[in-house]
N, C-alpha and C positions, 0 to 999 in steps of 0.2 A: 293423539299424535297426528292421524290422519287429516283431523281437522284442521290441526294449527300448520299444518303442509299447505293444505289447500288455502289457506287463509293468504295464507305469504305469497302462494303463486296472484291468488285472486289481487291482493296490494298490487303486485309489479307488475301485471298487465291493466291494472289500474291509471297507472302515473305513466306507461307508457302510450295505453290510447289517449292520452291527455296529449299526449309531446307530438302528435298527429301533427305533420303542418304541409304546408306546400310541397305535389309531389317534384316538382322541381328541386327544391329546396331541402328535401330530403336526400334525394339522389344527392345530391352537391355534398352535403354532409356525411354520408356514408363513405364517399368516396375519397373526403378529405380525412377520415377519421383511419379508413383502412391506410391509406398511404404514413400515415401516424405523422398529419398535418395539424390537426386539433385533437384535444384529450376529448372533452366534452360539450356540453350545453350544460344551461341552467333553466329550471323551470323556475318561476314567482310567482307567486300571487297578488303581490303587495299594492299594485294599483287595480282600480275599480274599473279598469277594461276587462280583466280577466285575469288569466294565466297567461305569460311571456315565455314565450323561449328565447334565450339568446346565447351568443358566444361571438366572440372575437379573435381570429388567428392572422397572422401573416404566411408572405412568401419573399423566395429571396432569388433572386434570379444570378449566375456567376457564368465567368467565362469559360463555358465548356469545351473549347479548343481541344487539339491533337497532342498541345506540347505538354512535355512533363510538368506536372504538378508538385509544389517545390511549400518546405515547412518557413515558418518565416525566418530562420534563418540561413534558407536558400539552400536547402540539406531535398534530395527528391524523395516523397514519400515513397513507404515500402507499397509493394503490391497490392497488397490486401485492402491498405491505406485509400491509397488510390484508388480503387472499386469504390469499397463504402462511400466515400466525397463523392464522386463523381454518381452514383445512385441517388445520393442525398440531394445532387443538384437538379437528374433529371426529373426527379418528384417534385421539387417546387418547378419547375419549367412548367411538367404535365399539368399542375394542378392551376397556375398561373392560366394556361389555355384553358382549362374547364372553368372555372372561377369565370373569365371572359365572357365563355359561350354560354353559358349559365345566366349569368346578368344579361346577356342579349339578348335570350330566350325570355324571362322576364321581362323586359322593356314592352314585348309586344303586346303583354296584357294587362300591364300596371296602368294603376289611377294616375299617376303622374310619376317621370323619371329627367332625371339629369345628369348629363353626361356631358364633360370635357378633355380632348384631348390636345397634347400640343408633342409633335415628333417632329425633329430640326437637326443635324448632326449629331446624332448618336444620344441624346438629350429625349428622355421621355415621360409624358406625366397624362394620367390618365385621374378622371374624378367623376364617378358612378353614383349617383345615390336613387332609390327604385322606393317609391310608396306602396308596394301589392294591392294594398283594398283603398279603396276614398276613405276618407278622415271623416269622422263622425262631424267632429266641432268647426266644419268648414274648412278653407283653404290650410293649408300646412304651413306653421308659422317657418317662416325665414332660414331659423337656426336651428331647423329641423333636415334642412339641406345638408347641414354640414356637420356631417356625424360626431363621434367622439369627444363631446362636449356633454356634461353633468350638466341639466338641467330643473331644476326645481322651481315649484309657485307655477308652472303654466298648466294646469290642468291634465288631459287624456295627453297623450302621445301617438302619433299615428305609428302602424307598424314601419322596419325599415330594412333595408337590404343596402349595404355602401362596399363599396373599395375605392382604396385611392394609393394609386402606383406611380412612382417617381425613380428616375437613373439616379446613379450616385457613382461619384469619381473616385473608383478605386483606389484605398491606398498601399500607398510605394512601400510601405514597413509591413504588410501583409501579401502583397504582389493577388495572388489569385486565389486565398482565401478571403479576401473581400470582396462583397458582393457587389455586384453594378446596377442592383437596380433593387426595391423594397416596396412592397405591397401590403397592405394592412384591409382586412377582409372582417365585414363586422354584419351579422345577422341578427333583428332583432322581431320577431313575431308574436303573434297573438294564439295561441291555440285552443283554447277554451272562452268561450266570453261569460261562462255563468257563475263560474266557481271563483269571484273577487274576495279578498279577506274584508270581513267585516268583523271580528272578531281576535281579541291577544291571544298571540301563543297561549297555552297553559304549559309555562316553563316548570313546573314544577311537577307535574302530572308525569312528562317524559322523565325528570330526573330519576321519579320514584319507579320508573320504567326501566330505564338501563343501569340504576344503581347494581342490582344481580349480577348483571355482564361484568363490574368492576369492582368487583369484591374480593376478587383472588390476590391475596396477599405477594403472589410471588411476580405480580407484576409491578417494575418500578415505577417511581409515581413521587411528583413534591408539587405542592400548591403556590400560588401566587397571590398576595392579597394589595391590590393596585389600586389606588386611590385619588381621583382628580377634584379639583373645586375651582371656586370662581376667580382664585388670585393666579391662578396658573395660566398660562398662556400654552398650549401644544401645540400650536404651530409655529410660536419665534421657537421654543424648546428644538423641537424640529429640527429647524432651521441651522441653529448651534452647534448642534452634538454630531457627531460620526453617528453613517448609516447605520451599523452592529448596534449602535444603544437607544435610536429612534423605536417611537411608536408606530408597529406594521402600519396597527388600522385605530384608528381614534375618531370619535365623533366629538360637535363641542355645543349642540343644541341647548342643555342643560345646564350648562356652567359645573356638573356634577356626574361624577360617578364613581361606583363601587363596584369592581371588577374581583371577582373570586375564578381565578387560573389553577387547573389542573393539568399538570402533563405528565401522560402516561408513554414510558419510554418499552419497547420491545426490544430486541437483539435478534429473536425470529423472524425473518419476515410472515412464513407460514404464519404464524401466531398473531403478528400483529393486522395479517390481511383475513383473517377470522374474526378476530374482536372486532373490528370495523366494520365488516358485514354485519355482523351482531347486532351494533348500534343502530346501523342505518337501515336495518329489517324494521328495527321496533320505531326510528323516527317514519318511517313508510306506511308503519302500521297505524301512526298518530294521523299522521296527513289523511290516510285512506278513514279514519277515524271523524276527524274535524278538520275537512276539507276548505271552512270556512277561517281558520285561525291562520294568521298571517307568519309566511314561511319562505325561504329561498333556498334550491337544494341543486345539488350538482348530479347530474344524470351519473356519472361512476363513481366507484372507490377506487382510489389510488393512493399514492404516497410520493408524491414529488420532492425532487432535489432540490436547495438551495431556496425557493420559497413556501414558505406552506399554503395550502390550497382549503379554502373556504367549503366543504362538503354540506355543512349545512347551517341555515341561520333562523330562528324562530324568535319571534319581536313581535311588539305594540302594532297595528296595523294605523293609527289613525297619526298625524303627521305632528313630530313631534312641538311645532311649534303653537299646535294648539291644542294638545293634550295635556294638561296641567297635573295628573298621577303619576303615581311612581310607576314606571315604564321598567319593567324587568324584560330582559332580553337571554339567548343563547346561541353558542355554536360552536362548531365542531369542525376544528380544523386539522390537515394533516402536511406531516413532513418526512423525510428521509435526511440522516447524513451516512457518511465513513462508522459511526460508532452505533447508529441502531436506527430503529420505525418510531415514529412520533404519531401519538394523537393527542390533539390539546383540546380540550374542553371549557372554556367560558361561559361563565355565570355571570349577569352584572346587573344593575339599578341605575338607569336611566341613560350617561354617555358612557359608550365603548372607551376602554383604554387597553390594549393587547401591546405589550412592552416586546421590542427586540430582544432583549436580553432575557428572555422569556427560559433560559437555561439555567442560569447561574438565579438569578432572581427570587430571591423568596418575598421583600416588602416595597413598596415603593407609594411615596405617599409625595404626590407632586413631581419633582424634582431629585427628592430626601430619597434615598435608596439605601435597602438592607439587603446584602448580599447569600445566599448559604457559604458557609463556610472553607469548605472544601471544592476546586474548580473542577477540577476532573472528576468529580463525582457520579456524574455523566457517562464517563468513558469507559 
């Protein structure tokens, strides 16, 4: 027992001196994480720079004024109300200033940085983007300035540090719960350069791993068997259908895939924030295992509202347009509603298909959907 203690501590100080990065940049983090400005980071392996850290949060800046604070139907929030909002605003104000002097701070020692501002009546727009180290493969290509944008086929990527702040014109059907101004804060770094995936997952190796964790019958549980091919289109699909029945996350490299969904539903949250440790000890233990197999994992365990959060993903490392095998992939993702804790597990061969309607869902083959029976079954 003592071992398998020590083993677990040794993993998580593991993946933490991995997430080592700029002590700038760590302060920044810490401090947007205590104010509960960002949940997490993500560590990768998946490109051949290294390990990545990154994460992406915003800020919102509101009229913090004397006068009462009013619901949108013009009704004055209670006291209590009142507090809370008005805390909520000084923390993105405060962090908005740090966020600031942070990226200034950085300017002075970054390989190249780009900054625009323009402040003219009440009108303001500010656009940050900070290289930390020189770029291996020479100059920073273009549309590497202008963050926020998927890129694919260019090779390395230099590390990146951005924000970009813009005012916005209150609206009159919200009065002063709308915000005057919106920042979006995007960190992306390098923290290890040795440990790059050169190697797949072994999705099958973790299944037979945390299969034990999921074997207690008294947890509920229904499977998903999701099916894509080449006559299907998912992104007119997309396009068509209301949000509730779209595809979360879909890939379309393949023209193929075979998706096997499990969701396992809790009503504890105790319970269900146990079994989750559970899993993510033993994916930790695999990482710390075969540090080389290609992986992306999210530094906490949580249970988020309303979308479910990506905890961890193990895949093909080499890129699928020129990997011509069957490409098996997984992950583990989680959720909360009103009726209970969610964790959903994906198993699948070669493109992702993870269905909205990931509730009611028992078949779905293209298009062609087979329902479970009963709706509330859930409930």
């Amino acid at each position: 027992m003592k071992r398998i203690i020590s083993l677990t501590i040794f993993t998580a100080m593991q993946l933490v001196c991995l997430a080592q990065d700029n002590p700038k940049l760590e302060s920044l983090y810490a401090y947007l994480k205590a104010k509960g400005i960002v949940k997490s980071y993500t560590l990768s392996n998946k490109n051949d720079e290294g390990i990545r850290k990154y994460y992406k949060t915003y800020v919102k800046l509101y009229d913090e004024g004397p006068a009462p604070t009013m619901d949108i139907d013009k009704t004055p929030l209670d006291a209590k109300t009142d507090s809370a909002m008005r805390l909520e605003w000084r923390n993105h104000r405060e962090a908005f200033k740090v966020i600031r002097r942070t990226l200034g701070e950085l300017t002075e020692d970054a390989a190249e940085s780009y900054t625009y501002e323009y402040h003219q009546g009440g009108h303001d727009t500010i656009q940050t983007t900070i290289i930390p180290k020189s770029f291996s493969e020479g100059p920073v290509p273009e549309i590497f300035k202008y963050p926020f944008v998927t890129v694919r086929g260019l090779g390395k990527r230099p590390e990146l540090v951005s924000f970009r702040y813009h005012s916005l014109t209150p609206s009159g059907f919200y009065g002063r719960m709308s915000a005057i101004g919106y920042g979006d804060l995007y960190v992306n770094t390098i923290v290890d350069t040795t440990l790059y995936a050169n190697e797949n997952f072994d999705v099958e190796k973790l299944q037979k791993a945390i299969a034990p964790l999921l074997k207690d019958k008294t947890i509920k549980r229904h499977t998903i068997h999701c099916q894509i091919d080449s006559t299907f289109n998912v992104l007119e699909y997309n396009d068509k259908i209301p949000f509730d029945e779209s595809f979360r996350r879909c890939s379309v490299y393949r023209k193929h895939g075979d998706n096997h969904l499990t969701v396992y539903k809790f009503t504890s949250e105790e319970r269900a924030k146990t079994v989750l440790h559970q899993l993510m000890e033993c994916v930790r233990q695999h990482i710390a295992d075969h540090p080389r197999q290609a992986y992306t994992i999210c530094s906490d365990e949580y249970f988020p509202p309303l979308n479910s959060e990506e905890m961890f993903r193990g895949e093909p490392f080499k890129d699928p347009y020129y990997d011509k095998g069957i490409r098996k992939s997984m992950t583990i993702d989680t959720i909360m509603d009103e009726h209970g804790f969610y964790i959903l597990i994906n198993v699948w061969d070669d493109d992702e298909a993870f269905p909205g309607e990931w509730k009611r869902l028992k078949e779905m083959t293209n298009d062609k959907k087979v329902y479970y029976s009963v709706d509330d079954w859930w409930k």
